[in-house]
N, C-alpha and C positions, 0 to 999 in steps of 0.2 A: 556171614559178614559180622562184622563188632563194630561196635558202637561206643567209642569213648567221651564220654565227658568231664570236661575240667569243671569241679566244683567245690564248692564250699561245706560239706556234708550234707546238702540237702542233695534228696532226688526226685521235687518234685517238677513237672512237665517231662517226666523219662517217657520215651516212647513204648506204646504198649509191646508185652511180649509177642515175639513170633519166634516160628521153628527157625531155624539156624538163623537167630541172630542172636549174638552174643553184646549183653551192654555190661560195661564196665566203668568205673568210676577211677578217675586222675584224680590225686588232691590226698593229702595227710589222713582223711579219713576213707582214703577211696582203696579200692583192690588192687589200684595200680598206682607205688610209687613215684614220681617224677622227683628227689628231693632235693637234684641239681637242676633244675628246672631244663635240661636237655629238650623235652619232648615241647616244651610251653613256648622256647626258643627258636627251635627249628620248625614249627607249623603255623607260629604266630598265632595261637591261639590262646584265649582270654577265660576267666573263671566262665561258667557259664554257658561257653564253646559246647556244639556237639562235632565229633569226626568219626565218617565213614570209611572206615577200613576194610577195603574189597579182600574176599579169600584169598588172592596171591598176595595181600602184604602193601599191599599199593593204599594209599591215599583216596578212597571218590570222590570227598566230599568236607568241607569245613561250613558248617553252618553253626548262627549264631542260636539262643532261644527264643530271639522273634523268630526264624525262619523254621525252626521246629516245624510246623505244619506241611509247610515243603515238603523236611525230609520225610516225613509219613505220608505223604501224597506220593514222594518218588516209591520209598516203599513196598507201597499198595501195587503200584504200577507195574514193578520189577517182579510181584509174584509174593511179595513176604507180606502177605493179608494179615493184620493181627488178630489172634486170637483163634486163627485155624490152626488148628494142631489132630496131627493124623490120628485115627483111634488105633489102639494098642492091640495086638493080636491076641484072640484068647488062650 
C-alpha cells in the first residue's frame, strides 16, 4: 500500500515504517510532483492530507492529521504492524 501526503516539507506525524507500505510525500518538496494541482483537485485533499492508496490503484482512504491515529489503528488491524520487519535470510 502507499501512503501519500500533501505537505509543506515537513514530515513530521508520518506514520511509522512497515513492510510494504510505501509513504510518499505530494508538495514542491515532496517525491511526488502535483505542479498542476491535478491530484489536490480530484481527491479534494488539503496540505496536511494523508491518502491511502490500496495495491490495485484504488483510493482507501483520505484522512486528515487529526485522524492520523485512525489510520495507524486501521493499519495495525489490517496486518501492517509497524516496525515488524521479517529478518533477512543468512
Amino acid at each position: 500500500m502507499d501512503v501519500a501526503r500533501l505537505r509543506d516539507g515537513s514530515r513530521l506525524g508520518t506514520p511509522p515504517p512497515r513492510p510494504h507500505l510505501h509513504i510518499h510525500a505530494v508538495g514542491p518538496r515532496g517525491d511526488i510532483v502535483d505542479a498542476q494541482g491535478h491530484f489536490q483537485r480530484a481527491y479534494g485533499v488539503e496540505p496536511g492530507d494523508w491518502v491511502l492508496v490500496r495495491p490495485d490503484g484504488y483510493v482507501g482512504a483520505v484522512v486528515t492529521q487529526h485522524e492520523l491515529a485512525a489510520l495507524n489503528d486501521y493499519l495495525e488491524r489490517v496486518g501492517l504492524r509497524a516496525g515488524v520487519f521479517a529478518a533477512r535470510a543468512a
